[in-house]
C-alpha positions as a Markdown table, in Angstrom:
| # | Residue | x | y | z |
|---|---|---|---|---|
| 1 | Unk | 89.9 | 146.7 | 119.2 |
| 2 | Unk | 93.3 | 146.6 | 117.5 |
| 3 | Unk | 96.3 | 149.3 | 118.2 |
| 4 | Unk | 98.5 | 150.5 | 115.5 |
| 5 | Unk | 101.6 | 152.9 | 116.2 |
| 6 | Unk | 101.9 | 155.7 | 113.8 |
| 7 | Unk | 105.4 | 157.3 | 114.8 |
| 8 | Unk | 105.4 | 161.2 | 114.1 |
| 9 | Unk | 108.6 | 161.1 | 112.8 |
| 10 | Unk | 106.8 | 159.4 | 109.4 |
| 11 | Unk | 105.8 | 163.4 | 109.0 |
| 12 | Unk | 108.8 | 165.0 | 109.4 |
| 13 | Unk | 111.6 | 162.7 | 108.4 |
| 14 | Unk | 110.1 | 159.7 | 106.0 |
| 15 | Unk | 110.6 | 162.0 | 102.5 |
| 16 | Unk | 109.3 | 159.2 | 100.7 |
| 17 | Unk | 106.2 | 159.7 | 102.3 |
| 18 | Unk | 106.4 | 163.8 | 102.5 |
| 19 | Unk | 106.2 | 163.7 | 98.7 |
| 20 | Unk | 103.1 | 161.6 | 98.2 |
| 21 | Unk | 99.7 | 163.3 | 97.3 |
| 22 | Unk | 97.1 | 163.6 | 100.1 |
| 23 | Unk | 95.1 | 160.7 | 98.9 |
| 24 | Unk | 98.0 | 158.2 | 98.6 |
| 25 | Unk | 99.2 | 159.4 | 102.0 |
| 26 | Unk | 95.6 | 158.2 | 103.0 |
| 27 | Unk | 95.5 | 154.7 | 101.5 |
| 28 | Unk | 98.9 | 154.2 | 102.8 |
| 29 | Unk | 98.5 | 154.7 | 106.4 |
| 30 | Unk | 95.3 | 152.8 | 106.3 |
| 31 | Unk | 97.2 | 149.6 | 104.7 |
| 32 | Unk | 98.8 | 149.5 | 107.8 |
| 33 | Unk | 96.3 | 150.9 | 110.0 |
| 34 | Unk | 93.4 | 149.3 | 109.2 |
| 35 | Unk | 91.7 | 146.0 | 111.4 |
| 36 | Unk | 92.0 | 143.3 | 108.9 |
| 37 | Unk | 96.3 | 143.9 | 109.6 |
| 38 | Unk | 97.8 | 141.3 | 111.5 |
| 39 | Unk | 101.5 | 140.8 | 113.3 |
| 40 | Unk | 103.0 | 140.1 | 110.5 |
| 41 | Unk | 101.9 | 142.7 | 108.0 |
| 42 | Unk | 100.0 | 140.4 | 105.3 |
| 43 | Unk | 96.6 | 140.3 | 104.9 |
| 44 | Unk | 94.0 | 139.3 | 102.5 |
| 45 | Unk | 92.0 | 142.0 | 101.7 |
| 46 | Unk | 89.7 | 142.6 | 98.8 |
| 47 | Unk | 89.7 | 145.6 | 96.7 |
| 48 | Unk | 86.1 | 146.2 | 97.2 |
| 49 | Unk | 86.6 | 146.2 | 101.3 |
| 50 | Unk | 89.5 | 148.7 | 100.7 |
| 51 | Unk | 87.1 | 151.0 | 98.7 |
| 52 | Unk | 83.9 | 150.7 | 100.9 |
| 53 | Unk | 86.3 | 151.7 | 103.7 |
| 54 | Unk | 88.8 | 154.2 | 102.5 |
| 55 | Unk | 86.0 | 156.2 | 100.4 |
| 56 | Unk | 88.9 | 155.9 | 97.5 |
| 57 | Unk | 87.6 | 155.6 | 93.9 |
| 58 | Unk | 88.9 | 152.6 | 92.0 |
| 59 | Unk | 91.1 | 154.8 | 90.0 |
| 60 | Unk | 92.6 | 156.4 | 93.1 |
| 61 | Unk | 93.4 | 152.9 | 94.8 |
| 62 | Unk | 94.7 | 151.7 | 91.3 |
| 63 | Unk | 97.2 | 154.5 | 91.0 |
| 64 | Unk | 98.3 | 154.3 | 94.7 |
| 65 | Unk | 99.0 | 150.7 | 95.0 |
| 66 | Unk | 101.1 | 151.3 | 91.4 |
| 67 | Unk | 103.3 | 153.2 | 93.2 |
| 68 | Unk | 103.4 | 152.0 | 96.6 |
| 69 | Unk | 104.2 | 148.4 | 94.6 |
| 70 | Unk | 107.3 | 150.4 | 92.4 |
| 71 | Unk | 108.4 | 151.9 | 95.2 |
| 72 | Unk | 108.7 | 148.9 | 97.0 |
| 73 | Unk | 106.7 | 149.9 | 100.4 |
| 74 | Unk | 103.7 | 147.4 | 99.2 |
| 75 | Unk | 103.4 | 143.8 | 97.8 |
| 76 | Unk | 99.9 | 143.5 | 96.6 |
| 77 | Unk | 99.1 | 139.9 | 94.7 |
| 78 | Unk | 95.7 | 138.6 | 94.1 |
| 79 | Unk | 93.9 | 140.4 | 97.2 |
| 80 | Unk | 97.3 | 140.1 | 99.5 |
| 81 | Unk | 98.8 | 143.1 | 100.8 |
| 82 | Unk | 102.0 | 142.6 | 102.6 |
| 83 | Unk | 103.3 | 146.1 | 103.8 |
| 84 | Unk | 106.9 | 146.1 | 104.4 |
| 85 | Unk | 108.4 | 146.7 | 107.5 |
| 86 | Unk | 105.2 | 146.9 | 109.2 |
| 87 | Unk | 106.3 | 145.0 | 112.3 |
| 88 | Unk | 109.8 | 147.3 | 112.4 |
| 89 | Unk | 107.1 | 149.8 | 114.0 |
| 90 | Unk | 105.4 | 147.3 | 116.3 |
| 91 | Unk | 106.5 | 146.0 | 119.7 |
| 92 | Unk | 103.8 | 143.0 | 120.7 |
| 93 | Unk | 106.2 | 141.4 | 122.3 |
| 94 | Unk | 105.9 | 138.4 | 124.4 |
| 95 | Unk | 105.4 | 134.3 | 124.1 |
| 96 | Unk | 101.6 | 134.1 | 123.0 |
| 97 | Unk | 102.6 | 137.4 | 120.7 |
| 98 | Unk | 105.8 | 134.8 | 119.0 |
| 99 | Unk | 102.8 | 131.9 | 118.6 |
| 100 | Unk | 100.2 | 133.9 | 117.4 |
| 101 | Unk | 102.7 | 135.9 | 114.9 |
| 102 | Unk | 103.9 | 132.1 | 113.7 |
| 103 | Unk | 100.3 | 130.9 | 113.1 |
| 104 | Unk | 99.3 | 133.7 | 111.2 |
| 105 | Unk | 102.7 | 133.6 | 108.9 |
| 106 | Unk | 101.9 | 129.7 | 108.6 |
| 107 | Unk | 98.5 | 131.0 | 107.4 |
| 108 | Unk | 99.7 | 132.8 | 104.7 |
| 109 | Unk | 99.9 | 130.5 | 100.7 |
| 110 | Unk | 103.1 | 129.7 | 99.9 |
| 111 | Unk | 103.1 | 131.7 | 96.6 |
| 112 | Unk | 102.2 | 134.6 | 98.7 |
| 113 | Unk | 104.9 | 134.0 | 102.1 |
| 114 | Unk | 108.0 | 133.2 | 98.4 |
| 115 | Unk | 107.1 | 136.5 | 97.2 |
| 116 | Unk | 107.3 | 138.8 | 100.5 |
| 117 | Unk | 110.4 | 140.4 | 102.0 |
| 118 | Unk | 111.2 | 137.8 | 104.8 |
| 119 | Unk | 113.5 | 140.7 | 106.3 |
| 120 | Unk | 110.8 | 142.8 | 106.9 |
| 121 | Unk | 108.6 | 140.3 | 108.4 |
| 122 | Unk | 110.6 | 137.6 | 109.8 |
| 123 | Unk | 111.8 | 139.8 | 113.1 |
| 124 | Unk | 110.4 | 137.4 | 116.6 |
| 125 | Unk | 110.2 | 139.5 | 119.7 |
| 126 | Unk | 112.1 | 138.5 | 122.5 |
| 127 | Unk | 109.9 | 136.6 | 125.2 |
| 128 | Unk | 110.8 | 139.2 | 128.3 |
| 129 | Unk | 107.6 | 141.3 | 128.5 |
| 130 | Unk | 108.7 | 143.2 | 131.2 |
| 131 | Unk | 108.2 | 146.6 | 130.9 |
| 132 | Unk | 108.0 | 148.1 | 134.4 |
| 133 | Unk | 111.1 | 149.7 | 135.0 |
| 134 | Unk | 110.5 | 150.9 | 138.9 |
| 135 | Unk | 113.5 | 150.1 | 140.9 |
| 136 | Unk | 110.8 | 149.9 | 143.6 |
| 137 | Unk | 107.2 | 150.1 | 144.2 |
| 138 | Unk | 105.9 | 153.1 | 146.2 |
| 139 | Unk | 102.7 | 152.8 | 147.6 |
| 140 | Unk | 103.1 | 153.1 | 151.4 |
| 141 | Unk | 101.9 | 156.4 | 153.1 |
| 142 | Unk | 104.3 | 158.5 | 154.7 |
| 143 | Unk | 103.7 | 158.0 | 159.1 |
| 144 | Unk | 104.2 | 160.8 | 160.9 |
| 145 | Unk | 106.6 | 161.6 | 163.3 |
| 146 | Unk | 105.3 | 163.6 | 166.7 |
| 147 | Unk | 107.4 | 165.6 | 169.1 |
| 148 | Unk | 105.4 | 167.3 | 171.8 |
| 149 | Unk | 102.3 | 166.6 | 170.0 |
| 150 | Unk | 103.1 | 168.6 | 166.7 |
| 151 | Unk | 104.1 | 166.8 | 163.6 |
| 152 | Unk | 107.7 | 167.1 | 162.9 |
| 153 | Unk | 108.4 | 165.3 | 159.8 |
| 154 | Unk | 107.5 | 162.2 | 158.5 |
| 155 | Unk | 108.7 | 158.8 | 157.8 |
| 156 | Unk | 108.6 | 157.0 | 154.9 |
């Protein structure tokens, strides 16, 4: 199973998205939510698939993508949707992450890859995947220390 990031913040600080109706908010976070989504934010999906999924009418999906297209959050061109700056949120970082997300751009038609915003999609992650930021690892038990018998402290 897949793992999108929806940051909070998109609630209280996106006003773009504060002043769409409840349905649009919907179809929106499912564009970049949904499992057909890849790294680099550009999909094929058909408009039948969005509406069998979503539960939208074809008249609500119409409308939405109108406006997510005018206000330039959504590229959507014969059964492509490219959502932009849908990787700015994601952090698959790593070297098999880079190959994968350079396949699936390679993957994409041309007329498609000419007409999407290569700053919101063109970001590589560095290859450092390190993420444990420990200065140590802990996982010895503390030895007691006797005096007379009694437990006096321990010793780490």
């Amino acid at each position: 199973m897949k793992t999108r990031i929806i940051h909070t913040k998109i609630h209280l600080e996106d006003d773009w998205f504060n002043t769409l109706p409840i349905e649009y908010k919907y179809l929106f976070i499912y564009l970049f939510t949904n499992e057909h989504i890849g790294l680099t934010g550009t999909y094929e999906l058909s408009k039948r698939v969005i509406l069998l999924e979503t539960g939208a009418t074809e008249e609500q999906w119409n409308n939405a993508i109108e406006k997510f297209q005018k206000d330039d959050r959504v590229l959507y061109i014969d059964g492509w949707i490219c959502v932009k700056n849908a990787g700015k949120h994601t952090d698959y970082s790593g070297g098999k992450n880079e190959i994968a997300y350079k396949k699936e751009l390679a993957s994409i038609p041309s007329k498609i890859r000419d007409k999407m915003d290569t700053v919101s999609i063109q970001y590589i992650y560095p290859t450092d995947t390190t993420r444990n930021h420990k200065s140590e690892i802990r996982n010895k038990k503390p030895e007691p220390i006797y005096k007379d018998g009694q437990i006096v402290s321990y010793k780490l």
